[in-house]
Each structure stands twice: as structure tokens, then as C-alpha cells.
ROLUM-603726 format. One record per residue: residue in one letter; x, y, z of N, C-alpha, C, O, CB in turn. Coordinates in steps of 0.1 Angstrom, whole numbers, plus 5000, padded with zeros to 4 digits. Atoms other than C-alpha are relative to their C-alpha. Glycine has a CB too. Example, Ala and Ser with C-alpha at 12.3 -4.5 7.8 and 13.67 -1.06 7.14 Angstrom:
<nodes>
A500949885000512349555078500950125000501950125007499050005012/S499149895000513749895071499250115008499750225009500450054986/
</nodes>
This chain:
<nodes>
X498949915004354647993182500949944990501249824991500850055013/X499150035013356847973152501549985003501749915012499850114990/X498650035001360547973148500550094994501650064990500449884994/X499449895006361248313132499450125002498250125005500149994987/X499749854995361948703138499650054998499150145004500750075001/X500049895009361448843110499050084995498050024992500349984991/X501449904999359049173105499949954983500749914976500150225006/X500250035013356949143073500050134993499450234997498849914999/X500149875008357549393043498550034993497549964993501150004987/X501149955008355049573025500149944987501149954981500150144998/X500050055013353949402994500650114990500650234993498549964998/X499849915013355249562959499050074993497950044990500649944991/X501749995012353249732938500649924985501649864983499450244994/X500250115011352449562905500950064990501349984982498349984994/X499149945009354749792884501649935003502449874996499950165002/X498550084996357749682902499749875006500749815011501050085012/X500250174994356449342914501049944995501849905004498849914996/X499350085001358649152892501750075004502550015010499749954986/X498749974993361749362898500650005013501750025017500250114997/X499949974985361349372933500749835006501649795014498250065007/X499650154997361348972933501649994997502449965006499249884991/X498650015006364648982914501050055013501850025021500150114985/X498949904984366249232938500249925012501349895017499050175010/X500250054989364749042967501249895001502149895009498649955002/X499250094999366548742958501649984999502449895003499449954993/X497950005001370348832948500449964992499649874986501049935008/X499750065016372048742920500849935005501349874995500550084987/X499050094997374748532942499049885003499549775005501150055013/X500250094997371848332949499149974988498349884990499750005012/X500450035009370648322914501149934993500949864984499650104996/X498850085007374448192907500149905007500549805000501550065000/X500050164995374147902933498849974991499249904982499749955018/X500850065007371247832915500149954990499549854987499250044999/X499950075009372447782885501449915004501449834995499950094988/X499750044995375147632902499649845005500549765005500250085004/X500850104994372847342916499149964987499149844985499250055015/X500550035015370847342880500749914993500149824988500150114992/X499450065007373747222864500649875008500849765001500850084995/X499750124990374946972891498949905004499349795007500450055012/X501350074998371246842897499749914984499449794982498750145003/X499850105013371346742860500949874999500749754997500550074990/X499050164995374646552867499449885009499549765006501450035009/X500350114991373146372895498849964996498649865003500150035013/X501450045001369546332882500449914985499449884979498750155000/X499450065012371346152851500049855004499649764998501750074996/X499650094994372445912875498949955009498949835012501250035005/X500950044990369745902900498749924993498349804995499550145008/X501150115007366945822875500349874995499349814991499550054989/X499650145007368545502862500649905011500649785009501450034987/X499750104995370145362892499149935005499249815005500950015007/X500750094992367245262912499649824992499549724998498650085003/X500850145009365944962881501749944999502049824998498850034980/X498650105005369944902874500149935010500149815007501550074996/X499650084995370744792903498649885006499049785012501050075010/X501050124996367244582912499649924991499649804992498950035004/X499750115012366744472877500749994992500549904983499549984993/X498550105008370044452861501249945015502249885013501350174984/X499050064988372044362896499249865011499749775019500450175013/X501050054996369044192907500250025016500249915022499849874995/X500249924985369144362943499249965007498149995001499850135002/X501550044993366744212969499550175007500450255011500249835017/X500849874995364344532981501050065014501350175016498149965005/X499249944987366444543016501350035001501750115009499949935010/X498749955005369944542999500150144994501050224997500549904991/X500249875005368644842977499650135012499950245010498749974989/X500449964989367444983011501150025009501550125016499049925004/X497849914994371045023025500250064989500550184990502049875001/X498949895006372245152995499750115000500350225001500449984987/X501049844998369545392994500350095010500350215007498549995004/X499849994986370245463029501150095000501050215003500349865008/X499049974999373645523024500250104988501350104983500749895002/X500149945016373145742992499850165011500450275010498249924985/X500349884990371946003020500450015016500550105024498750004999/X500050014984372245903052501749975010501949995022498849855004/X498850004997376145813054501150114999502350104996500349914994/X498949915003377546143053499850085010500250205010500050074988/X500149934984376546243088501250125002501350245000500249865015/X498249984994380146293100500550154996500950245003501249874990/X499949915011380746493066499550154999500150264998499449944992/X500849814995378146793071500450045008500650155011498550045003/X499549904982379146803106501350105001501550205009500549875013/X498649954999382746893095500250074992500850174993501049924999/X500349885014382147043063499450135005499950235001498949954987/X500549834998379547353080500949975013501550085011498050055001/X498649914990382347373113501250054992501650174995500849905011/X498849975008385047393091499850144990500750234988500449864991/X500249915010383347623065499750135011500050235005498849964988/X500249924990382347873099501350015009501450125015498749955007/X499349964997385647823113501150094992501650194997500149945004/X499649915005387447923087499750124989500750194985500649944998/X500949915000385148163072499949994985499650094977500450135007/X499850015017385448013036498849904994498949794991501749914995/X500850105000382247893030499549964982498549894980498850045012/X500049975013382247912992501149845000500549744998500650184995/X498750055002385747702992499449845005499449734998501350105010/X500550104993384247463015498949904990499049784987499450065013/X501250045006380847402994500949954984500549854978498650154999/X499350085012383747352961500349864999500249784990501150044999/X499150134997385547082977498849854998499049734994500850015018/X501350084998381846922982499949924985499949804983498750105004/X500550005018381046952942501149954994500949884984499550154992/X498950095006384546852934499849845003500149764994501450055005/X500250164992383946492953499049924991499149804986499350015018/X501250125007380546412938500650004986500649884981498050074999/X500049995011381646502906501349904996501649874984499950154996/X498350114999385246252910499249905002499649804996501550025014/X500550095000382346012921499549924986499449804985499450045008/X500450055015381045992884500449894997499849784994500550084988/X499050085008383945842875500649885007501549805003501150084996/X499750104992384145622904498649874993498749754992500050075019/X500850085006380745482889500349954988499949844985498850064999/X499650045012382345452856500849855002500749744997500850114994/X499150124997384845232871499749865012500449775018501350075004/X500350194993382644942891500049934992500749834992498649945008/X500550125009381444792864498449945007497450025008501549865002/X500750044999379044542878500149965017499349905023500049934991/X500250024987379944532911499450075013500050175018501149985003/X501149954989377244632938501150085012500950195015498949855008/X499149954989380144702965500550124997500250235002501149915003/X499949835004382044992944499450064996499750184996500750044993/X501049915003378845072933499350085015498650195014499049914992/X500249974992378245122967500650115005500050225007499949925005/X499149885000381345332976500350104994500850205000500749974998/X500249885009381045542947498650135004498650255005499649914985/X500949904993377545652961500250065010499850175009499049965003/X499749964988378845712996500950094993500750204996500449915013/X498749895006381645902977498950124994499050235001501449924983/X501049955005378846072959499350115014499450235019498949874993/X500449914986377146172990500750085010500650205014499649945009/X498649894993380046273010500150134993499950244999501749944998/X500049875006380246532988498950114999499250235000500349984988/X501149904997376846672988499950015014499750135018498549974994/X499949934987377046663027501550105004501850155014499949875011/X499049824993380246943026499350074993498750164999501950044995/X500849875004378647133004498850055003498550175002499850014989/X501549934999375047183013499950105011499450215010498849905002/X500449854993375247373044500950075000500950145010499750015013/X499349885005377847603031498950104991498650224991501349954991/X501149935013375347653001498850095003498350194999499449894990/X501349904993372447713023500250085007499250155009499049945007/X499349874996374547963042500250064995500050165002500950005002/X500049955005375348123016498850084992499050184986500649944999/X501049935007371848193002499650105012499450225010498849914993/X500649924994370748283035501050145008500750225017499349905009/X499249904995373548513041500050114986500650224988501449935005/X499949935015373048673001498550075000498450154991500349884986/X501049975003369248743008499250065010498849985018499649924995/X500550034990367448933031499049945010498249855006500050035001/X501050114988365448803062498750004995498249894994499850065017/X501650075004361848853049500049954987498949904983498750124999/X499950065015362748723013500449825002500249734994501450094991/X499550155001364148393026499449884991499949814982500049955012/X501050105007361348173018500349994984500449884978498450045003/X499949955013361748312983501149954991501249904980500050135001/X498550055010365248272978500249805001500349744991501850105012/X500050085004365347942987498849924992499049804987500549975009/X500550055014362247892963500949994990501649894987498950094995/X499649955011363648042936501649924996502149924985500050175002/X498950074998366947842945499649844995500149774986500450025016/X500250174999365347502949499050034988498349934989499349905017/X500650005014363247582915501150034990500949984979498850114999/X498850065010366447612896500849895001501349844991501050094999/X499750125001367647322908498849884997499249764993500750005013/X500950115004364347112901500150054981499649974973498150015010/X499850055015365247252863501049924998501049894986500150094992/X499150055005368247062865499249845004499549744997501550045004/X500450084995366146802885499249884986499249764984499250085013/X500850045009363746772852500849944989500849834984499050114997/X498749995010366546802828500749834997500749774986501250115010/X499450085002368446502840499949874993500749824985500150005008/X500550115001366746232838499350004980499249894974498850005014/X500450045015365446342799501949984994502349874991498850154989/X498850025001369146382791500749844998501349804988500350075010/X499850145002369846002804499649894995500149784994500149985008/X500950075011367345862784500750014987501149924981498550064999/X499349975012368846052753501449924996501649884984500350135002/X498950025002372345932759499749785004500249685000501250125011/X500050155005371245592767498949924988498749804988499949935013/X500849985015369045602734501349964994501849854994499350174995/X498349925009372445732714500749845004500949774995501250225011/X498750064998374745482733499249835002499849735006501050105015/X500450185002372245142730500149965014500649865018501149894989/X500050084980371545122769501049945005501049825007498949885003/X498550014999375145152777500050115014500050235011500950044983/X500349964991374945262815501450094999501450215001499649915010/X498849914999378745372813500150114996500950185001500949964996/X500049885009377945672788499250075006499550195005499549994986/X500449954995375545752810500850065014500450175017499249945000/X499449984993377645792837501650064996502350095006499849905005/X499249915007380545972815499450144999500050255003500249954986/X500449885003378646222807499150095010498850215008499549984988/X499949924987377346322840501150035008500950095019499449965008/X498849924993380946382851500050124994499750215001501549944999/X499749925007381646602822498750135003498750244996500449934985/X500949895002378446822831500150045016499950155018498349964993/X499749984986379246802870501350094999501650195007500349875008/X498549895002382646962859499550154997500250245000501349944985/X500549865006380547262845499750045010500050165012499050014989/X500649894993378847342874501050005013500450025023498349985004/X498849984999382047342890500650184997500550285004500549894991/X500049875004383247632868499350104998499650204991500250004994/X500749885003380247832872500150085017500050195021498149964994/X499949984980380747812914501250054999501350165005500149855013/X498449914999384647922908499650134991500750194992501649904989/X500149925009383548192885498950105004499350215009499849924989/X501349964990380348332898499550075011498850175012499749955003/X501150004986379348292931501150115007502250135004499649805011/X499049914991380948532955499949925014498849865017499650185000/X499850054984381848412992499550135012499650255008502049955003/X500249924993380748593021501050025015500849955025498649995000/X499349934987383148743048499750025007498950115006500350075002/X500849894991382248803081500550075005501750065006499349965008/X499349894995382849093097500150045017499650135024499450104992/X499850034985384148993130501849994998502649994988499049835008/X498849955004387449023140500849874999500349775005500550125011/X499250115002390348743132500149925012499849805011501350034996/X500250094992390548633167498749985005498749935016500850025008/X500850094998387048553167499949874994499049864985499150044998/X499950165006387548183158498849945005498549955017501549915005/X501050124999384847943157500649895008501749865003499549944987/X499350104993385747673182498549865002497349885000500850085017/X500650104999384047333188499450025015498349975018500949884997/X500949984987383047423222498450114996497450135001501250075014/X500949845005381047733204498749914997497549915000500850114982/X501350095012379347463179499249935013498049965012500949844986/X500650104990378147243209499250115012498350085021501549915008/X501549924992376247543226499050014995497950045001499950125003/X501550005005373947523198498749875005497549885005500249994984/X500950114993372447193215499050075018498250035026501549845004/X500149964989371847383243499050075001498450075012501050065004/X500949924999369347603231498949934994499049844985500350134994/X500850134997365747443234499550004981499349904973498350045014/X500249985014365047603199500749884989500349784983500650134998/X498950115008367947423180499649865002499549784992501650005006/X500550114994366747123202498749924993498549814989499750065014/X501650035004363247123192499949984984499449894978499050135004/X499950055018363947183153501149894999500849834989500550164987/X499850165003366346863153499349895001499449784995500849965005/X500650114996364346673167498649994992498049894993499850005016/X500549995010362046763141500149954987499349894981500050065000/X499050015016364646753110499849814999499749754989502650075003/X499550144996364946383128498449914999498249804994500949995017/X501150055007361346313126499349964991498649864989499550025001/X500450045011360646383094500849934992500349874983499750094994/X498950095009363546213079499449845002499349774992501850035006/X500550134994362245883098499250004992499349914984499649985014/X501550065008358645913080500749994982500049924976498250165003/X500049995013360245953042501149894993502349894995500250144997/X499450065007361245713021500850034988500850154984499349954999/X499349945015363445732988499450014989498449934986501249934995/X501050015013362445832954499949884997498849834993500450064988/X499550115010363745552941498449885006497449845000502349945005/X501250085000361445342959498350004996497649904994500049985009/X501250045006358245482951500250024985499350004977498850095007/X500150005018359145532915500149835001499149794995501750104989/X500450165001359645102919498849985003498149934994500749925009/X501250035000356545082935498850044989497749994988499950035011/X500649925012355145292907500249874988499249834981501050174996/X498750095015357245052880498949895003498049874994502449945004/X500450165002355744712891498650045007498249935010501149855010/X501449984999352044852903499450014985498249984983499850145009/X500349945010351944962868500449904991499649854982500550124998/X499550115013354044702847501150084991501550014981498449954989/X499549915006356044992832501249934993502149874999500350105009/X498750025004358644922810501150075001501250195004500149984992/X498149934993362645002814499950154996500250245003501949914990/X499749905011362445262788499150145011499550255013499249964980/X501149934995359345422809500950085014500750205014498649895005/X499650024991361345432841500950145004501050175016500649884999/X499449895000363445752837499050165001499350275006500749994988/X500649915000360945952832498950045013498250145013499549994990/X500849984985359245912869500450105006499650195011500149905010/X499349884995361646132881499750134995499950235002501149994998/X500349865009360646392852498550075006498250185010499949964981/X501649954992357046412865500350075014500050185016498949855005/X499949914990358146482898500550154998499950255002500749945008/X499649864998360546762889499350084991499250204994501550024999/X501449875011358146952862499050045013498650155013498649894983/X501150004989355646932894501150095010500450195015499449825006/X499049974989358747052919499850174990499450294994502049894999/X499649835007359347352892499250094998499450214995500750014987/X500949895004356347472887499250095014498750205015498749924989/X500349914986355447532925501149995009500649945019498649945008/X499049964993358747582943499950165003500050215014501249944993/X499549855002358847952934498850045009498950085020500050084982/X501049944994355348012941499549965014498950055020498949994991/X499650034990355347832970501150065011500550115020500249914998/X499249944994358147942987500050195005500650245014500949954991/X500549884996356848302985498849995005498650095013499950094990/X500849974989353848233000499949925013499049925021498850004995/X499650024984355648053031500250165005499450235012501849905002/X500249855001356748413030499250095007499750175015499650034989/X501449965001353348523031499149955019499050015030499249884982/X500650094990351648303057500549925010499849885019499449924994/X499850074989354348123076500449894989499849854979498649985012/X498950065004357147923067499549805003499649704996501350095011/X500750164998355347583089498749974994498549864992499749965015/X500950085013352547533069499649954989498849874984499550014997/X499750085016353547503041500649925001500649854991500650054990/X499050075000356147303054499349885002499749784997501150045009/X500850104997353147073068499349894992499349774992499450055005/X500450035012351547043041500349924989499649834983499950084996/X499550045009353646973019500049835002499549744995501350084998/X500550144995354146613044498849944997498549814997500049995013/X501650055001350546603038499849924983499049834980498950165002/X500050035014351046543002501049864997500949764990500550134992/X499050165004353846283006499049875007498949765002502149995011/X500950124995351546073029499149934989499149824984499050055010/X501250035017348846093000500549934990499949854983499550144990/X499650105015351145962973500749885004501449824996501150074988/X499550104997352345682998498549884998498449764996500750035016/X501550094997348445583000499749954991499449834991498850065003/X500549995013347545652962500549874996499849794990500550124991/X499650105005350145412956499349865002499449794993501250015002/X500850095001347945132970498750035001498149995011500249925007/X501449915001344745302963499149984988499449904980500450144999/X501150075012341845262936500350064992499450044984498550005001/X499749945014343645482906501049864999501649785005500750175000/X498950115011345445272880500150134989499550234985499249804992/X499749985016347145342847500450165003500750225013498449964987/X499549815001347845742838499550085013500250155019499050104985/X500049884990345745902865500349985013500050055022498750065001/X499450104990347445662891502150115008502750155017500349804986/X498649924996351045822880500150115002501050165009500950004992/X499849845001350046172872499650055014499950175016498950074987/X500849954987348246212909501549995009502050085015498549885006/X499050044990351446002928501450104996502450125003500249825000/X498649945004354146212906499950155003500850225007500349984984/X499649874997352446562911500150025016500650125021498950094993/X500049964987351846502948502050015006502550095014498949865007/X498950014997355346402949500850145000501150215010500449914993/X499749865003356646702933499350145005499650265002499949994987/X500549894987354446912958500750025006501150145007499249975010/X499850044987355946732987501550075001502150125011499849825003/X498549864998359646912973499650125002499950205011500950044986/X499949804998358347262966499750045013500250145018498750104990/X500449944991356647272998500850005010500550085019499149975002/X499250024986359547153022501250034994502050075002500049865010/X498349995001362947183002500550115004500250214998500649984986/X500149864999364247453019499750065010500350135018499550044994/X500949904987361947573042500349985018500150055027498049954998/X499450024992363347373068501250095006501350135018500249904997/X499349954997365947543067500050164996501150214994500949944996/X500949875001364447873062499150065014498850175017499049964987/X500650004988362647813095501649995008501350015020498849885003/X498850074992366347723111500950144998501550185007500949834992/X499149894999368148053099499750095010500850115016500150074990/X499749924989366648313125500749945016501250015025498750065001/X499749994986367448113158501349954999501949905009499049935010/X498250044998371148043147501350164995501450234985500449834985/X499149884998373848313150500949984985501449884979501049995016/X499450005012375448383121501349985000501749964989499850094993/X498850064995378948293135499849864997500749794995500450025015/X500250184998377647953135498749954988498149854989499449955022/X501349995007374847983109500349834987499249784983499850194992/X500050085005376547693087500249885007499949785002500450034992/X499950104989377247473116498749955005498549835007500750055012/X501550024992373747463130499449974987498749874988499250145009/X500450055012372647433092500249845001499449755003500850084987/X499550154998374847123093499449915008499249805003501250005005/X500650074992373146983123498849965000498449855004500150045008/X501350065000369846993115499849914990498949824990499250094998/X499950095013370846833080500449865003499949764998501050074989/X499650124990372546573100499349905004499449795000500250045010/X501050064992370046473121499049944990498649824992499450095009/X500750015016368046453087499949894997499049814999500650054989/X498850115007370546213070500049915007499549815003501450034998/X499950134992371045993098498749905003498749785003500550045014/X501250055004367145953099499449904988498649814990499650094999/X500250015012366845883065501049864996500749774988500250144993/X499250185001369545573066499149945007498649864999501749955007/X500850084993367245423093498949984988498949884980499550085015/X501349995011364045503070500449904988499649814986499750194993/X500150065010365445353039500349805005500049704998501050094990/X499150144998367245003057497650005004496650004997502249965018/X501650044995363444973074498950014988497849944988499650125014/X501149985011361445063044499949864993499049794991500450124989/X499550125007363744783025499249925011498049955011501849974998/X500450074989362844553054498449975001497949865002500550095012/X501550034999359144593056499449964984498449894982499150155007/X500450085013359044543016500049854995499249784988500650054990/X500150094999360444263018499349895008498849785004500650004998/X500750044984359044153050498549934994498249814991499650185012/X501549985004355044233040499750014989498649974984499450085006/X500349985016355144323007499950184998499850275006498149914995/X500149835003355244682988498950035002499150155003500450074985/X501049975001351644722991499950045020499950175022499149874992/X499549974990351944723032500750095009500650165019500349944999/X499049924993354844863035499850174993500450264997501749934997/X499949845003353745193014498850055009498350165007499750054982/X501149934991350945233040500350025016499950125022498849905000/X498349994989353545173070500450145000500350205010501649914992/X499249915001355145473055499350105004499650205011500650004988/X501349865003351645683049499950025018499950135023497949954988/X500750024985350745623087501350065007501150145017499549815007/X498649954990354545713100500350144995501350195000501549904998/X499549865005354646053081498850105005498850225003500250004981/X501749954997350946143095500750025013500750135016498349874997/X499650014989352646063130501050124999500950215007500349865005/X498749915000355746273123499350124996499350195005501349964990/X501449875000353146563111499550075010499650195012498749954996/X499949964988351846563143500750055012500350115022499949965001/X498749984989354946583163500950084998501950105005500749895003/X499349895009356346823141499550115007500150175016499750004982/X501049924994353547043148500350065016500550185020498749925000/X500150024987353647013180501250105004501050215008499949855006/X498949984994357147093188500550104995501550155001500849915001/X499649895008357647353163499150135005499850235009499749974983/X501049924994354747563176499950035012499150115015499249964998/X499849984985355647533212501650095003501950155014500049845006/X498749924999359347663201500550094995500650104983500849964999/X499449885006361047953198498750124999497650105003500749954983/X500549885004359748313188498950034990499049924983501050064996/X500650015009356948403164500750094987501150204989498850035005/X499149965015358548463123498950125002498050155010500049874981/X500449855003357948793109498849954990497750004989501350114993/X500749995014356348653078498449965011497350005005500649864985/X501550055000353148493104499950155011498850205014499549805008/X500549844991353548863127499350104995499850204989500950085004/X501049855009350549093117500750145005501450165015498050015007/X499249884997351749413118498650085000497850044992501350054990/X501649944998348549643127500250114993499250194991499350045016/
</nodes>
């Protein structure tokens, strides 16, 4: 048994097919998207270049890079938790998801101002992150409250495929400007504030907030949020969110393991990221409609199935071009097929009083995973070596596959999208 309600529609016909998608999806969730487009650029500016700055210009041992990594994602627990209560108690979940995008984007400039020091470089990222943990489960609240129930899959495709154009975007961009500026990291980091400030003004301008329509003294209270633990559902998809986060490692590392399997040079190094998101953008959309289609966990399975594969590839008998092009498109699978969908499986069994709180939680549980995953990843590279430790990884994401399965399929209701309708 699945994890969702929802009855399945009648396909379109081919005349209105494309209009129908459009409709399906919403144009508030066509404005977070470009919303996250332009902010995914800012941060993919920055994301493609720090992993080699700080290991080969800071010279970072693999398990120091492995906290920071850690903490790039995994230190903002706290943050989501208070950011989706706060955005469900006070019913501003727009306002909330600002404050988020204002933070990362003040972080820029916190990177501008380390210099060379690994520590504020450190603080700047947790500042960085903090900010994407208030905003995201407002944001993903917001789509799933802008679209309806059998479109979901869709919307957050079509969502997380405008953000893998900013995803693709970034990283050529930070090449350009550090081209232009003579491999001058600070310009790089200038000018992903000034483009973070934009998608800023497209979220104040744009997006509309959603109201709910309950009455003032229904207040969200903290005892409310804490019944969602209660239900086996909620239960069972964290303990999920928390599995898979454990099996996955950071980009950053297999684009390193990529880097020195290969010999790649600096200049090369930006563009790992670009492979993945061209690969992210071209099957997010189509993906995401046929979770839709078939069931929201299989694809979601799958997609793990593909990150295992490019943990393997990486010590595996390809070399040279068809080495990167196999480990970059699998990669860029392993987004279209899960960004999202998690939480696409998580919207029917949470009440929409609480729909960004329980978002929060599962993202949580995620994050906190995912600091463990990266300090241990660091740990076993250095430990055993990258060759080792990317097979470590492949064997622990195969296990979490399993147990995913398992527990997802035993919980909750069956979705509309896998309910035949006779």
C-alpha cells in the first residue's frame, strides 16, 4: 500500500494536452519556479566552485570537507522545524519562505567577507543553509496548496525542472565570471548575491500566499505539531526521509571523486555540476508526470537505483568521457526522480492546518541524516580510500532501497495516481 488518496483523472486529449498541463500546474507555482530558477543560479554559482576551493585551494583533508558538507545541509534541523510551525501558525507562509531567501542571499556576502578562512567559511554556509531550511517547507506548501491533488507529481516536476535550469545555469555563469575576473573567487561570490537579490523580487512581486480558511481562533499550537508523530503514517515516511538521507552522499564529493579518478583540471571542475543539471532538466518534467501516472514510489525507487549505479560506476571499468557522461546522467536521474516526490508522497496524509509543519519534519529528519552521511563519508575516504568508500555508499543506498520499500508499502492508504479505477 502506498501513501496517497488521490483518484486518478482522465487523461487529456491531444488538442488540449499541452494546455491542460499548464492549467494543471498554476501559475503561482510557475512563479515559485522561477523564483527557485533564479536563486538556484545564485547558489549553483557558489556550489560548483566551493567543493575544489576549499580542498585544493584551503587544502581541506576529505573529513574536514565532510563536516562542512554536512553542515551545508544537515545544520538547519532546528530551522525547518521553526520556519514550517511558524509559517502554519501564523498562516504566512509566503512571508516565512522570504525571510528564508533573504538569509541565503545576506550569506553571499558573508562568503565575500572570509577571505581564506575555513571557519567563516564555515558560518557563512550554515548561514546559507539556515536559510534554505525556512524557506523550503513553506515553498513546498505552497505548490502543494496552488495545485491540485492528481497534478502534484507534476507540479513539483515542472517546479524542480525550473529550478534545475537555474541548477545548469549556475555553474556556466561561475566559470564566465571567473574567466572575466582571472579566477578571482570573490567576483564569484559578488555576483551571486546580486542575482539572489533578484529572485527575491520576483517572490515579493509574484507569488501569491495562500490563506486558510479556518477561523482566527484556530491557531496552530505545538501540541497540534507533535500529533503528527503520532500517526504511524508520518512515522513510517520519516523514518524513511531518515533512511535515505543516511545512504546519500554530497555532490560535491562525487564530482571530487570524479575530478581525481579522471585527472580533471580546475577549469573542468564547474562543469560536473552542469552535466548533472542538463540531465535533472531534461527528465524532471517528464518524470514527475509519470509518478503521476504509475505511482509516486517507484519512481521514487528508482531513481535511488540510479544513485547507487553512479556510486559503483565511479569505481567501475569506464574511464575518460563515457565514465563522466554515464556517472553525471545517472546522477541527474537520481534528482528528477526523487526531488520532490518525497514530498509529494507526504502531502495527502498531512492536514493542511499543519501541511508545512509535517513538510518540515520530514525535511528534517532528511537533513539531520545527511550531516551524519557526509561526516562518515569524509571518514571512510579518508579512512580506506575514495575507491572503498564509493562502494560503502553504493551497498548503503541498496539497503535503504529496501527498507524504504518496505515501510512505505506497508503504510498508509493506496494514492490515487496507483488506484485503477474500472
Amino acid at each position: 500500500m502506498y501513501l496517497t488518496t488521490i483518484r486518478r483523472t482522465r487523461p487529456a486529449t491531444a488538442q488540449s494536452g499541452t494546455a491542460h498541463r499548464w492549467r494543471a500546474v498554476g501559475g503561482n507555482v510557475l512563479a515559485l519556479g522561477a523564483v527557485s530558477l533564479t536563486t538556484d543560479v545564485s547558489a549553483e554559482m557558489v556550489s560548483a566552485v566551493l567543493p575544489l576551493y576549499l580542498v585544493a585551494g584551503l587544502h581541506l583533508s576529505p573529513a574536514a570537507y565532510g563536516l562542512l558538507d554536512g553542515l551545508h545541509t544537515g545544520a538547519t534541523v532546528l530551522l525547518r522545524l521553526a520556519g514550517g510551525f511558524t509559517a502554519d501558525r501564523i498562516r504566512r507562509r509566503k512571508a516565512v519562505a522570504a525571510a528564508g531567501y533573504g538569509l541565503s542571499a545576506a550569506a553571499r556576502l558573508g562568503l565575500l567577507a572570509a577571505g581564506g578562512s575555513a571557519t567563516a567559511i564555515g558560518l557563512a554556509i550554515t548561514a546559507d543553509r539556515a536559510g534554505k531550511g525556512l524557506r523550503t517547507a513553506p515553498r513546498d506548501a505552497l505548490i502543494t496548496l496552488s495545485a491540485p491533488p492528481h497534478a502534484l507529481g507534476r507540479a513539483f516536476g515542472v517546479h524542480r525542472a525550473m529550478d534545475a535550469v537555474g541548477a545548469f545555469t549556475g555553474p556556466l555563469v561561475a566559470l564566465a565570471v571567473l574567466t572575466v575576473a582571472q579566477q578571482a573567487f570573490d567576483a564569484v561570490f559578488l555576483a551571486s548575491f546580486c542575482i539572489a537579490c533578484l529572485g527575491l523580487v520576483i517572490l515579493a512581486l509574484f507569488v501569491r500566499d495562500h490563506r486558510d480558511r479556518r477561523p482566527a481562533a484556530d491557531t496552530v499550537s505545538a501540541r497540534d505539531a507533535a500529533r503528527l508523530l503520532r500517526d504511524t503514517r508520518v512515522r513510517r515516511l520519516l523514518a524513511a526521509a531518515v533512511l535515505l538521507g543516511l545512504a546519500t552522499i554530497g555532490d560535491g564529493f562525487l564530482y571530487l571523486l570524479l575530478q581525481r579518478r579522471e585527472q580533471l583540471a580546475v577549469g573542468w571542475f564547474p562543469l560536473l555540476a552542469v552535466g548533472t543539471a542538463l540531465a535533472y532538466l531534461l527528465l524532471a518534467g517528464p518524470l514527475g508526470a509519470l509518478a503521476d501516472r504509475i505511482g509516486r514510489l517507484p519512481v521514487l525507487l528508482a531513481g535511488y537505483g540510479a544513485l547507487a549505479a553512479a556510486y559503483l560506476l565511479v569505481d567501475g571499468p569506464l574511464h575518460g568521457r563515457p565514465l563522466i557522461v554515464a556517472v553525471l546522467a545517472l546522477h541527474g536521474l537520481f534528482y528528477a526522480a526523487t526531488d520532490g516526490l518525497l514530498m509529494a508522497l507526504a502531502t495527502p496524509v498531512l492536514p493542511e492546518r499543519l501541511r508545512t509543519t509535517g513538510l518540515a519534519l520530514v525535511q528534517s529528519g532528511q537533513a539531520l541524516a545527511y550531516l551524519a552521511s557526509s561526516v562518515l563519508f569524509g571518514l571512510a575516504w579518508q579512512t580506506w580510500g575514495p575507491a572503498t568508500a564509493a562502494r560503502a555508499a553504493a551497498g548503503g543506498v541498496l539497503l535503504a532501497l529496501a527498507a524504504t520499500a518496505l515501510l512505505l508499502r506497508r503504510g498508509g492508504p493506496t494514492p490515487a495516481s496507483d488506484a485503477r479505477t474500472p
